[in-house]
CHARMM internal coordinates of N, CA and C (Angstrom, degrees):
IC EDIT
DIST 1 N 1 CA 1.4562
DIST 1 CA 1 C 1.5263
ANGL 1 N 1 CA 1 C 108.73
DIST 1 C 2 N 1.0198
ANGL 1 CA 1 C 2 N 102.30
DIHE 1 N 1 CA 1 C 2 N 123.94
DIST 2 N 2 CA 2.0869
ANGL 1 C 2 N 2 CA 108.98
DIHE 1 CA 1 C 2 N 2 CA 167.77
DIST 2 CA 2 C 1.5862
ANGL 2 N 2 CA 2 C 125.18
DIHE 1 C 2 N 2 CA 2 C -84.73
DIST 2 C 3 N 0.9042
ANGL 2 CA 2 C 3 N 93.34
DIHE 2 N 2 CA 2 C 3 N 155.62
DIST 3 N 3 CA 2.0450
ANGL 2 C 3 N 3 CA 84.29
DIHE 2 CA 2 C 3 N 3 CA 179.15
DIST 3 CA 3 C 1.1899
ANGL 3 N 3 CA 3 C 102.05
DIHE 2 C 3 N 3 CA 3 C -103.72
DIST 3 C 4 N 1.2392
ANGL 3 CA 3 C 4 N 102.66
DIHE 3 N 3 CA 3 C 4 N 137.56
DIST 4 N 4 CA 1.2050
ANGL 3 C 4 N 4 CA 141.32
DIHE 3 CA 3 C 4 N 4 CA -157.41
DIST 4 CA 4 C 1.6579
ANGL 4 N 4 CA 4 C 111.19
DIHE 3 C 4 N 4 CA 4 C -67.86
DIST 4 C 5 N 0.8685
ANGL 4 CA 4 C 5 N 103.99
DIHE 4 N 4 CA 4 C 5 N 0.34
DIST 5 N 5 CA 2.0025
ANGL 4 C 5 N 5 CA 110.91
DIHE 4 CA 4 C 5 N 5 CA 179.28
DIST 5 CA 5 C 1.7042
ANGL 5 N 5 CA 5 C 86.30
DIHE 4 C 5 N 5 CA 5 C -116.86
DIST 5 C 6 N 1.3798
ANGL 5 CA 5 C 6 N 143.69
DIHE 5 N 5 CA 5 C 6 N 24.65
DIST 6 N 6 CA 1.4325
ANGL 5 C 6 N 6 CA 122.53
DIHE 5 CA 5 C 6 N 6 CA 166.42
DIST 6 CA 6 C 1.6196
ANGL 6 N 6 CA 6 C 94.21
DIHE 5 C 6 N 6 CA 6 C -129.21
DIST 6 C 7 N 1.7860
ANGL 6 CA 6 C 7 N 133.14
DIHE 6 N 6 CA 6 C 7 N 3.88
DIST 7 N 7 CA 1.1613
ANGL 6 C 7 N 7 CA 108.93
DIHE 6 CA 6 C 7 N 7 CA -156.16
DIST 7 CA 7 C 1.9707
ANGL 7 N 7 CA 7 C 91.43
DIHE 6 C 7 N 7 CA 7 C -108.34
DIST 7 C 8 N 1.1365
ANGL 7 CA 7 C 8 N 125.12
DIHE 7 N 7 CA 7 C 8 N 171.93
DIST 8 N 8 CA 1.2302
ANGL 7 C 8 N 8 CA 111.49
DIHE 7 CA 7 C 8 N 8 CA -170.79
DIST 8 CA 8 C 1.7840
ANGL 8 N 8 CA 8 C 120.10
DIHE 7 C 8 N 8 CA 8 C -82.06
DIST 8 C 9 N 0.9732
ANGL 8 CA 8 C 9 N 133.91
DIHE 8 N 8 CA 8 C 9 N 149.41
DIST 9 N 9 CA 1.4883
ANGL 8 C 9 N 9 CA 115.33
DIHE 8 CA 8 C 9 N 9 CA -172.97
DIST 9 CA 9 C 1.6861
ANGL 9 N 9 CA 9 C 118.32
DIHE 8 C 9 N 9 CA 9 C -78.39
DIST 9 C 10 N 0.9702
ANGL 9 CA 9 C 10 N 129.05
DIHE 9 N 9 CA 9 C 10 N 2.61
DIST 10 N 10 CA 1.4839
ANGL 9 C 10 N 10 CA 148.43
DIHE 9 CA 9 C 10 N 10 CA 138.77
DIST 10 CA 10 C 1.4172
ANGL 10 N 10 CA 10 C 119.15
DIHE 9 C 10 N 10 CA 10 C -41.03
DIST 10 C 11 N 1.6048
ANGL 10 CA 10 C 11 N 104.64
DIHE 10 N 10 CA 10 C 11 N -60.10
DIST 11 N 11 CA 1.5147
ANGL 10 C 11 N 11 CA 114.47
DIHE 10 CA 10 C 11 N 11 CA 166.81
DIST 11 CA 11 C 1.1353
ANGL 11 N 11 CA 11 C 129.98
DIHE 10 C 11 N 11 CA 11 C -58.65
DIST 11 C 12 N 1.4941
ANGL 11 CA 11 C 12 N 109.34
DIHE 11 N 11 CA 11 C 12 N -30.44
DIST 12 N 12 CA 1.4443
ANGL 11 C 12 N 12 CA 123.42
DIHE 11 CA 11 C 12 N 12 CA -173.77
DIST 12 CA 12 C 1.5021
ANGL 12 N 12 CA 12 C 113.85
DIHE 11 C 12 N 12 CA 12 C -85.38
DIST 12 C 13 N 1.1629
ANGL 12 CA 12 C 13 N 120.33
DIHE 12 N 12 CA 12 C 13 N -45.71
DIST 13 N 13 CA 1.8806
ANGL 12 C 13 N 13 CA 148.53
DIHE 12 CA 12 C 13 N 13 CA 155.48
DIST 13 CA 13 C 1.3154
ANGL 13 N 13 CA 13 C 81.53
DIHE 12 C 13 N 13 CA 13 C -29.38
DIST 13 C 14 N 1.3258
ANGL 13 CA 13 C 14 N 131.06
DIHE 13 N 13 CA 13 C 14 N -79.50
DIST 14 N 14 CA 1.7163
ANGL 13 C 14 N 14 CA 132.00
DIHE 13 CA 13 C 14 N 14 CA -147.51
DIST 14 CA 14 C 1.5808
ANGL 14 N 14 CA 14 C 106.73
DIHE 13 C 14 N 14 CA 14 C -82.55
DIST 14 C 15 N 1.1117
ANGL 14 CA 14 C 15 N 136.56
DIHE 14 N 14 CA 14 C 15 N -4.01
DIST 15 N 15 CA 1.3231
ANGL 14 C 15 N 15 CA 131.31
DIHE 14 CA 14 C 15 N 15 CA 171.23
DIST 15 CA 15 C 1.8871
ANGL 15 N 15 CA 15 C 100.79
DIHE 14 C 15 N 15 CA 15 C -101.42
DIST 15 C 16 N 1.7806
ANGL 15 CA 15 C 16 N 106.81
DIHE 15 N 15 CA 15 C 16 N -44.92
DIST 16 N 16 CA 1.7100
ANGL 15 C 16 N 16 CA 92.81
DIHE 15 CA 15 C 16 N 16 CA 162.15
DIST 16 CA 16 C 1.3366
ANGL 16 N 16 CA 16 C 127.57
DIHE 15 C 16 N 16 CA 16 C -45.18
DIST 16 C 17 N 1.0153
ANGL 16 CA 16 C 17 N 106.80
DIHE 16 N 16 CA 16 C 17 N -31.00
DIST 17 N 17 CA 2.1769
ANGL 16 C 17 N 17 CA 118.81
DIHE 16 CA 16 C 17 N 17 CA -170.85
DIST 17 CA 17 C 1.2152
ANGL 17 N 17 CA 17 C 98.53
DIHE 16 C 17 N 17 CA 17 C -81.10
DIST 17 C 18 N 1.2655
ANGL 17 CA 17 C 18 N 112.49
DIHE 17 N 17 CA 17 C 18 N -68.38
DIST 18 N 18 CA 1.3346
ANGL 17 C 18 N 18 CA 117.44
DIHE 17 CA 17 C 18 N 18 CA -166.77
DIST 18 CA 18 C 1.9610
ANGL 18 N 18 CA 18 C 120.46
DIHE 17 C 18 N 18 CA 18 C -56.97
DIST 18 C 19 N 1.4189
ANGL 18 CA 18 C 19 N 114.16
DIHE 18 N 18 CA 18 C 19 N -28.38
DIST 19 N 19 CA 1.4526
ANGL 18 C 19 N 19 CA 115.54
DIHE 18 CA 18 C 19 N 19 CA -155.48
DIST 19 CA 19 C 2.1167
ANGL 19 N 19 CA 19 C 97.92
DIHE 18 C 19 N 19 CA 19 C -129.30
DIST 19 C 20 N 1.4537
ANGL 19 CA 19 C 20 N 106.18
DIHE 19 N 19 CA 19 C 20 N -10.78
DIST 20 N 20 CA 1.3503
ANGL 19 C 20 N 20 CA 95.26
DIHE 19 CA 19 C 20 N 20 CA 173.51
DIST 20 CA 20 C 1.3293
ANGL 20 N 20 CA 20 C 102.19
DIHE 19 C 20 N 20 CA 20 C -110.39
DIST 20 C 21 N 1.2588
ANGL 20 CA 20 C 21 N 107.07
DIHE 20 N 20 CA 20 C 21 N 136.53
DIST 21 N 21 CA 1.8587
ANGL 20 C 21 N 21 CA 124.87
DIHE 20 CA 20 C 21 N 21 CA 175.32
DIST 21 CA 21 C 1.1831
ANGL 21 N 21 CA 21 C 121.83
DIHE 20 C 21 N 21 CA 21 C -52.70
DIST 21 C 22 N 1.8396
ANGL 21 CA 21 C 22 N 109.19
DIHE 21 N 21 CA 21 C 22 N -68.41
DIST 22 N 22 CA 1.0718
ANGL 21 C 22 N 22 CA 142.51
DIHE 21 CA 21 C 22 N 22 CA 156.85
DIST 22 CA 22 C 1.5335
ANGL 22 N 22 CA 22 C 132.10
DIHE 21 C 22 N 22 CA 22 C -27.06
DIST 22 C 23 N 0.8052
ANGL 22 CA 22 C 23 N 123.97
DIHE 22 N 22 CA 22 C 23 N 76.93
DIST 23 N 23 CA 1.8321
ANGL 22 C 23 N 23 CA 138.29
DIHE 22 CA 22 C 23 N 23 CA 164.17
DIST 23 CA 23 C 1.0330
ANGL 23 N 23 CA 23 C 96.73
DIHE 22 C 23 N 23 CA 23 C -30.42
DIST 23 C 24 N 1.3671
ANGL 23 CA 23 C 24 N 144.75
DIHE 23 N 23 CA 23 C 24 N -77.70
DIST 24 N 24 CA 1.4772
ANGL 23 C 24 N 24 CA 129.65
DIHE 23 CA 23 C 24 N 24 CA -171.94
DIST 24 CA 24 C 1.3322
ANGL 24 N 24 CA 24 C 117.55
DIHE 23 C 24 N 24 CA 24 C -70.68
DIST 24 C 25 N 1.4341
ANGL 24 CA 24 C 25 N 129.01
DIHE 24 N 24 CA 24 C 25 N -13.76
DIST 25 N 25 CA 1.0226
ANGL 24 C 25 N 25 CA 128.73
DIHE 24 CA 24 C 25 N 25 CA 151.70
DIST 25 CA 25 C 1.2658
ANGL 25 N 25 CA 25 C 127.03
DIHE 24 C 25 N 25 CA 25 C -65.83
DIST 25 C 26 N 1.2439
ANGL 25 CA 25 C 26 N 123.36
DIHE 25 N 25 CA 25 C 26 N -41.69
DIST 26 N 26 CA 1.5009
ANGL 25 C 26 N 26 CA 121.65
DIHE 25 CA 25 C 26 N 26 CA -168.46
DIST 26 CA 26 C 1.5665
ANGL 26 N 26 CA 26 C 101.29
DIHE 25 C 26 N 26 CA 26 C -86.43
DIST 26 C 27 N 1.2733
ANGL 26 CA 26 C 27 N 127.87
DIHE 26 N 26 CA 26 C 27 N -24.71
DIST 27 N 27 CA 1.9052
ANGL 26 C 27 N 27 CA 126.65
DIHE 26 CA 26 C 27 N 27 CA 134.53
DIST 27 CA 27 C 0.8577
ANGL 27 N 27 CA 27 C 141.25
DIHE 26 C 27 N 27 CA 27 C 4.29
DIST 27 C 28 N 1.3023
ANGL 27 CA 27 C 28 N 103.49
DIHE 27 N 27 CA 27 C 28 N -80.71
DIST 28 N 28 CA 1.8527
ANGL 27 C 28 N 28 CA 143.64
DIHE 27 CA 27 C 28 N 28 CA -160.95
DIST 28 CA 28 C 1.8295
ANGL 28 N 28 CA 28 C 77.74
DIHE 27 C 28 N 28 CA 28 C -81.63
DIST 28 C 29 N 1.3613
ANGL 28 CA 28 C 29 N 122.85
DIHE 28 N 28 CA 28 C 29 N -70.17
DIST 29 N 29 CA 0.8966
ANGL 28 C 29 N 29 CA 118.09
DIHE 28 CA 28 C 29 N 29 CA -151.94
DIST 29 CA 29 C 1.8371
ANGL 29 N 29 CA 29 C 131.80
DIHE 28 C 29 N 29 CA 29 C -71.90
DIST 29 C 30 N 1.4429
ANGL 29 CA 29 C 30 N 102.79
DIHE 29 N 29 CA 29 C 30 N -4.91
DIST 30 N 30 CA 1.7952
ANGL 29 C 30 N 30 CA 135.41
DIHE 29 CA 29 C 30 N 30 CA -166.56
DIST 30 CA 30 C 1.5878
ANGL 30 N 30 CA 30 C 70.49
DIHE 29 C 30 N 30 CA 30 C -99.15
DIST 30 C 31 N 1.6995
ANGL 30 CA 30 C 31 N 121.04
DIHE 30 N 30 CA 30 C 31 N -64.53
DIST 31 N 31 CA 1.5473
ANGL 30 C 31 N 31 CA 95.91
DIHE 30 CA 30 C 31 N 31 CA -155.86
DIST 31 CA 31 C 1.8210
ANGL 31 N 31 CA 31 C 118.29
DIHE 30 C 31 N 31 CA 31 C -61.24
DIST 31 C 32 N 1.3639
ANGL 31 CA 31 C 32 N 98.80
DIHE 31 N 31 CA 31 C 32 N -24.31
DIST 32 N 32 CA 1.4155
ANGL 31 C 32 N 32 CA 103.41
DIHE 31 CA 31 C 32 N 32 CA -165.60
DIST 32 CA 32 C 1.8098
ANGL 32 N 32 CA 32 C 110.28
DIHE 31 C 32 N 32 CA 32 C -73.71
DIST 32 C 33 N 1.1279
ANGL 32 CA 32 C 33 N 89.81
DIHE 32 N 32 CA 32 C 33 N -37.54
DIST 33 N 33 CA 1.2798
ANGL 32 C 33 N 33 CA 106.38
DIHE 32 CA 32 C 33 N 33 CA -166.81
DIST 33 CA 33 C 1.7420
ANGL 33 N 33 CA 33 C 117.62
DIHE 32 C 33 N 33 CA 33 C -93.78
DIST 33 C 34 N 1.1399
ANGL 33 CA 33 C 34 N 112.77
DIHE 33 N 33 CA 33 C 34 N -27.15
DIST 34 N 34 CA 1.0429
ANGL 33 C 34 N 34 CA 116.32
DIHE 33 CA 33 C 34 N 34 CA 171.76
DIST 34 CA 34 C 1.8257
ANGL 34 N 34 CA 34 C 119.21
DIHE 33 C 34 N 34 CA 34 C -100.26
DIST 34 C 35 N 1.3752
ANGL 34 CA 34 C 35 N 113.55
DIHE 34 N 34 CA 34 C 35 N -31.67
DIST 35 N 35 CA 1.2233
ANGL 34 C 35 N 35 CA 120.37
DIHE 34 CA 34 C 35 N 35 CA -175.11
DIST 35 CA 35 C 1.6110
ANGL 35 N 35 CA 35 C 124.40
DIHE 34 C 35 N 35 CA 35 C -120.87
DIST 35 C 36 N 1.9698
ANGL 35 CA 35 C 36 N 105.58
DIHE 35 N 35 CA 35 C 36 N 8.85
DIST 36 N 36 CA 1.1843
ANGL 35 C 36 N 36 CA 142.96
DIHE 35 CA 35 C 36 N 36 CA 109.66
DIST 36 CA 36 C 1.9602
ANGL 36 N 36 CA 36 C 70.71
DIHE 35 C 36 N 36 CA 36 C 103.61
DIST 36 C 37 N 1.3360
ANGL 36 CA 36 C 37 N 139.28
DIHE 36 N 36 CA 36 C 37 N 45.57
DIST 37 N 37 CA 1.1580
ANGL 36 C 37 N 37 CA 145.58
DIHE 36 CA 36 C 37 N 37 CA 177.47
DIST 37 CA 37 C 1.8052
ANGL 37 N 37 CA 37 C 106.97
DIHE 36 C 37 N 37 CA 37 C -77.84
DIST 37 C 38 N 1.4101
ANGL 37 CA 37 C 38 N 112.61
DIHE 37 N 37 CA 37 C 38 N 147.73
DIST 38 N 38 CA 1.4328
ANGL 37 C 38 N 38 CA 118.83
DIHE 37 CA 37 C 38 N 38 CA -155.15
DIST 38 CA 38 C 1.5420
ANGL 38 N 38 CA 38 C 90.56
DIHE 37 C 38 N 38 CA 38 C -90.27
DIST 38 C 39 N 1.1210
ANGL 38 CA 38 C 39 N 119.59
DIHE 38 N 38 CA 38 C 39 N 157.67
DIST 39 N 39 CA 1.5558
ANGL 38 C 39 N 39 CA 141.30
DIHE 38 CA 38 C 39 N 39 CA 161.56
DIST 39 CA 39 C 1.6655
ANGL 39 N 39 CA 39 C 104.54
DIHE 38 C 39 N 39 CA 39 C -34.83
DIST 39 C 40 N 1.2372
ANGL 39 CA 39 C 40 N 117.71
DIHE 39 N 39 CA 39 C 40 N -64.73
DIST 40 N 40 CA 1.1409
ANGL 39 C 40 N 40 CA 124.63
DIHE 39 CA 39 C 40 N 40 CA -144.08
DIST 40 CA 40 C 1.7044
ANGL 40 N 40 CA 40 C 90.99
DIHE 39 C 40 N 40 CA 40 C -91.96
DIST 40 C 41 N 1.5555
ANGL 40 CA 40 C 41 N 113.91
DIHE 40 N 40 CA 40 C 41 N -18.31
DIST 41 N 41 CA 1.6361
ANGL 40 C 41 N 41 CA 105.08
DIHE 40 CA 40 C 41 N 41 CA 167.70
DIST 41 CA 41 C 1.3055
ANGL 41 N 41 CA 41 C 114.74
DIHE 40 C 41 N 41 CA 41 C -86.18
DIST 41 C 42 N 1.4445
ANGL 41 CA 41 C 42 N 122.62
DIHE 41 N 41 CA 41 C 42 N -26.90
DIST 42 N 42 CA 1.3753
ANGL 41 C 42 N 42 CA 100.07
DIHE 41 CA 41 C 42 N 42 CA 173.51
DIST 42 CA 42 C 1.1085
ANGL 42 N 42 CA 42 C 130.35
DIHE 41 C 42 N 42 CA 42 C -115.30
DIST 42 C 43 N 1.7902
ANGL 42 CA 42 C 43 N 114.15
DIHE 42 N 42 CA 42 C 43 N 29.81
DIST 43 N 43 CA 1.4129
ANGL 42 C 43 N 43 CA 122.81
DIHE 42 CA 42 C 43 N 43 CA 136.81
DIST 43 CA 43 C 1.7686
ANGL 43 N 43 CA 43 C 128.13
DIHE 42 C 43 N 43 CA 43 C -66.91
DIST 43 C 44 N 1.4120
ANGL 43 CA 43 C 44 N 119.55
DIHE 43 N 43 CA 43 C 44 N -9.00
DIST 44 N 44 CA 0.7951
ANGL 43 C 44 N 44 CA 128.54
DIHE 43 CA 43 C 44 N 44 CA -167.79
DIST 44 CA 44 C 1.4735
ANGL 44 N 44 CA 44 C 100.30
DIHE 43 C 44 N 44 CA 44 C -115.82
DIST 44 C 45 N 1.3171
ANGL 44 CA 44 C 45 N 124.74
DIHE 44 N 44 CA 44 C 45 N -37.72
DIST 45 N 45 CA 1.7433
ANGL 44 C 45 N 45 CA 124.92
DIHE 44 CA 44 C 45 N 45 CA 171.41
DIST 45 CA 45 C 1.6504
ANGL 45 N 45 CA 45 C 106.95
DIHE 44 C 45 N 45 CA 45 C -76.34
DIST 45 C 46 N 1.4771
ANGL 45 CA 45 C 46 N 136.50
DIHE 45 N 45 CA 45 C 46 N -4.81
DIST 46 N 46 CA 1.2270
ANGL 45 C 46 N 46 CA 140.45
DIHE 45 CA 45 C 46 N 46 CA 166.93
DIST 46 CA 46 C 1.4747
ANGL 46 N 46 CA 46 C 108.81
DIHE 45 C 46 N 46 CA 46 C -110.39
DIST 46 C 47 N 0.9384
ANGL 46 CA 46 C 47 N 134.67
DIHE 46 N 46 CA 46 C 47 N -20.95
DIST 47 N 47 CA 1.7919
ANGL 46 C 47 N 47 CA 134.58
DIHE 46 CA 46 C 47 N 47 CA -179.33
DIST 47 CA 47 C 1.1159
ANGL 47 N 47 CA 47 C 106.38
DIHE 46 C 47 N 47 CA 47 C 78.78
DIST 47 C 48 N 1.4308
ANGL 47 CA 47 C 48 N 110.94
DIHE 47 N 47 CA 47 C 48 N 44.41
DIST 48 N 48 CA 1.8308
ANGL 47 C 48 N 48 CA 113.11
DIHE 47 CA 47 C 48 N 48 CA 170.32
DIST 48 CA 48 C 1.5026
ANGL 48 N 48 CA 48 C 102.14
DIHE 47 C 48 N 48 CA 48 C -136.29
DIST 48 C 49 N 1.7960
ANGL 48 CA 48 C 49 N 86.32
DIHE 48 N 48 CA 48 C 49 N 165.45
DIST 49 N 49 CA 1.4599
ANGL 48 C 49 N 49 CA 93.56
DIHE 48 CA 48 C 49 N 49 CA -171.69
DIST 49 CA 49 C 2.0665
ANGL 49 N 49 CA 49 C 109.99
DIHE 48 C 49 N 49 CA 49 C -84.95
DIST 49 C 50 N 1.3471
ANGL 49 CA 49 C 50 N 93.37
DIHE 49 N 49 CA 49 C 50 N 137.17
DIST 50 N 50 CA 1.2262
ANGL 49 C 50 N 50 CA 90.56
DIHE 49 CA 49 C 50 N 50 CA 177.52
DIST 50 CA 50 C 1.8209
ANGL 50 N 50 CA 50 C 125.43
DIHE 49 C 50 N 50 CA 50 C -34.48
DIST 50 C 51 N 1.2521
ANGL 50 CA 50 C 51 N 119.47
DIHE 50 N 50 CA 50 C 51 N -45.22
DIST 51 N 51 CA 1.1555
ANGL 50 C 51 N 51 CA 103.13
DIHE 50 CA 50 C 51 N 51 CA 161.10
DIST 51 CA 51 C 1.5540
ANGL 51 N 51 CA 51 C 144.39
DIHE 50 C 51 N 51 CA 51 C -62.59
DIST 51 C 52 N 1.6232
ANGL 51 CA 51 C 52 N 82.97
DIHE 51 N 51 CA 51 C 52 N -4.19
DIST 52 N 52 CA 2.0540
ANGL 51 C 52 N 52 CA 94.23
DIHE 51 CA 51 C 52 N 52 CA 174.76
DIST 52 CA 52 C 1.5095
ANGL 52 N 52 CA 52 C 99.52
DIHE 51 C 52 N 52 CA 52 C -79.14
DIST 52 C 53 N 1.2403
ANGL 52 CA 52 C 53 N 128.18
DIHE 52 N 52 CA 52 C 53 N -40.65
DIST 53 N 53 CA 1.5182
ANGL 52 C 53 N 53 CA 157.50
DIHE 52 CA 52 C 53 N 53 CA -139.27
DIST 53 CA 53 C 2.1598
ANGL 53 N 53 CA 53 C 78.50
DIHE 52 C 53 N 53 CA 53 C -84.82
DIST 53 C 54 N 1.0802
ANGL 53 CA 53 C 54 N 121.73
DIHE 53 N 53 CA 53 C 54 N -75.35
DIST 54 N 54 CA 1.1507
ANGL 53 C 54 N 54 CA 139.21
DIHE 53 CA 53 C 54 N 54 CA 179.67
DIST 54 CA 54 C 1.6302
ANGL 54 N 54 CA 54 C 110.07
DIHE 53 C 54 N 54 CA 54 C -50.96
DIST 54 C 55 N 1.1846
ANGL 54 CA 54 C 55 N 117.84
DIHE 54 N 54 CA 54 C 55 N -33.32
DIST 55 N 55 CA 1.5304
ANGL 54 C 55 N 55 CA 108.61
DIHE 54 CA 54 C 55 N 55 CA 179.52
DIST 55 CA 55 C 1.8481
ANGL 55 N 55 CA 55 C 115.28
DIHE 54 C 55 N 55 CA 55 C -96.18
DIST 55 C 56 N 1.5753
ANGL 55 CA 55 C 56 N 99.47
DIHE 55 N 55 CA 55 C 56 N -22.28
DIST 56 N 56 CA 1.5027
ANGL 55 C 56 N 56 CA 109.03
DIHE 55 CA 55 C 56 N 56 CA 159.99
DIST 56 CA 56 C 1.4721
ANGL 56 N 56 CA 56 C 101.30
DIHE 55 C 56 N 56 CA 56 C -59.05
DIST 56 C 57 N 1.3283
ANGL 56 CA 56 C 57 N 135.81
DIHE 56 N 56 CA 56 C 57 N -66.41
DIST 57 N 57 CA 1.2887
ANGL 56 C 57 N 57 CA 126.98
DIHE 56 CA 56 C 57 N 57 CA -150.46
DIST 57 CA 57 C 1.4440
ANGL 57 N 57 CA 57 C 102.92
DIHE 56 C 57 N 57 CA 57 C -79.97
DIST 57 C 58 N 1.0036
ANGL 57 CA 57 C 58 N 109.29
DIHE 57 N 57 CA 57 C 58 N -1.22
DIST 58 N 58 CA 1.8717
ANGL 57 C 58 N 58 CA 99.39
DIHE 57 CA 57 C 58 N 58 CA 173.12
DIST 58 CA 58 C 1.3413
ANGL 58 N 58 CA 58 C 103.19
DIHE 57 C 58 N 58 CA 58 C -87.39
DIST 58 C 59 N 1.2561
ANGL 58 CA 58 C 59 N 109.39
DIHE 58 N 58 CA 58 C 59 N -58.08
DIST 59 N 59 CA 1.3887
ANGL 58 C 59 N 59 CA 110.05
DIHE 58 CA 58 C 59 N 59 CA -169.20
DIST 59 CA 59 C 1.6859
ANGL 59 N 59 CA 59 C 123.10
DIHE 58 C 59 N 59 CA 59 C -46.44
DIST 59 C 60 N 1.3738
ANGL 59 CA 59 C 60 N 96.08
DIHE 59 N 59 CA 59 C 60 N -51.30
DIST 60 N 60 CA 1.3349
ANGL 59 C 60 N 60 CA 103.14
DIHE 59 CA 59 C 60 N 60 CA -165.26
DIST 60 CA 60 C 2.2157
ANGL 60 N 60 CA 60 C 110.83
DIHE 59 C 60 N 60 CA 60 C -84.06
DIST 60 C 61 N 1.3518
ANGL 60 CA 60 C 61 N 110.92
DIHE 60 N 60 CA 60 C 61 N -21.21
DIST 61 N 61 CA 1.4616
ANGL 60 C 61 N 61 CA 122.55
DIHE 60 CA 60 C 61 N 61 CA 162.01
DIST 61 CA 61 C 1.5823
ANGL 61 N 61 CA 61 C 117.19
DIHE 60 C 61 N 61 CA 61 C -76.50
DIST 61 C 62 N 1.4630
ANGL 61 CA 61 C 62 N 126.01
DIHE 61 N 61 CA 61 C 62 N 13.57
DIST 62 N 62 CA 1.3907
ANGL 61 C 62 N 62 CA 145.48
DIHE 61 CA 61 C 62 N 62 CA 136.54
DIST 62 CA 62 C 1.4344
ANGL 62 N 62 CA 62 C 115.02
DIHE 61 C 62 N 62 CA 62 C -74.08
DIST 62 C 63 N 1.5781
ANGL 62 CA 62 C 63 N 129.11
DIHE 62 N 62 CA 62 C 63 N -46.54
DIST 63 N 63 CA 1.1243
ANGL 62 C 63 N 63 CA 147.62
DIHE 62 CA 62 C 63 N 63 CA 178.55
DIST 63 CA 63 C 1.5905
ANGL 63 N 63 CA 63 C 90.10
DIHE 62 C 63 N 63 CA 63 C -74.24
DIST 63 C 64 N 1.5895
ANGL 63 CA 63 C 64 N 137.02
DIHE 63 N 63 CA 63 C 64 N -71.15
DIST 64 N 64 CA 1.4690
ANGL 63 C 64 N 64 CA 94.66
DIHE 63 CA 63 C 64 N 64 CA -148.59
DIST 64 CA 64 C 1.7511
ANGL 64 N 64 CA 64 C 94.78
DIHE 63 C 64 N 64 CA 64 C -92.99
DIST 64 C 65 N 1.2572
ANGL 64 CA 64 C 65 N 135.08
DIHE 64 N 64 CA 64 C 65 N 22.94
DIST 65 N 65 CA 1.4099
ANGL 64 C 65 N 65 CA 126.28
DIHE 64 CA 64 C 65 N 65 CA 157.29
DIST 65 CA 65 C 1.2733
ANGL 65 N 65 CA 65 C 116.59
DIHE 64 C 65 N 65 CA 65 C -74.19
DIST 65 C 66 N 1.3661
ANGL 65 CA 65 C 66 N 110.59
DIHE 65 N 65 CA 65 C 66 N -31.72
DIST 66 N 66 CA 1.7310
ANGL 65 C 66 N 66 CA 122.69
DIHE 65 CA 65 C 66 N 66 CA -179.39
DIST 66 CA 66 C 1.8796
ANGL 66 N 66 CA 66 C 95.70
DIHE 65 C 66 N 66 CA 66 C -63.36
DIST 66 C 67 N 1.1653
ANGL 66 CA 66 C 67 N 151.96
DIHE 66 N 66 CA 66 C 67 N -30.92
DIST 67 N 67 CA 0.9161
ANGL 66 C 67 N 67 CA 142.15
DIHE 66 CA 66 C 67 N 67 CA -123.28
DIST 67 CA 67 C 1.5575
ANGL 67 N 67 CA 67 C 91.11
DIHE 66 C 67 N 67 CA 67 C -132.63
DIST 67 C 68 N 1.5661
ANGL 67 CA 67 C 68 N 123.00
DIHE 67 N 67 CA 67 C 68 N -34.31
DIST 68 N 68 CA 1.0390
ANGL 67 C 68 N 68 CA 132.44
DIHE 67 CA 67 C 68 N 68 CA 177.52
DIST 68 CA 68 C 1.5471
ANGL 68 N 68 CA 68 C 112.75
DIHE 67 C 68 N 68 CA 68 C -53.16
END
COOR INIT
IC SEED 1 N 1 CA 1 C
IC BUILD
């Protein structure tokens, strides 16, 4: 597995698309991860509570490390 601040954001885009189901997941997770947006901003740019915002990005940054 690589960490995730050395892999290219192209790579990362194509394992979000490809391996998350979820449209609002794969969202939350392009913004966070790719355009490096804070918890508490994109609970508020999605209409969720920061801890939804926080349990999406766990879950699914298990999924694209597995893939890495």
């Amino acid at each position: 597995m690589r960490d995730l601040k050395y892999v290219h954001n192209d790579e990362i885009a194509y394992i979000i698309d490809s391996y998350i189901h979820s449209q609002r997941d794969r969202a939350v997770m392009k913004r966070k991860l790719l355009d490096d947006i804070k918890f508490e901003d994109l609970a508020e740019e999605f209409d969720l509570s920061t801890t939804t915002v926080k349990r999406i990005y766990k879950q699914n940054k298990e999924v694209i490390e597995y893939f890495l």
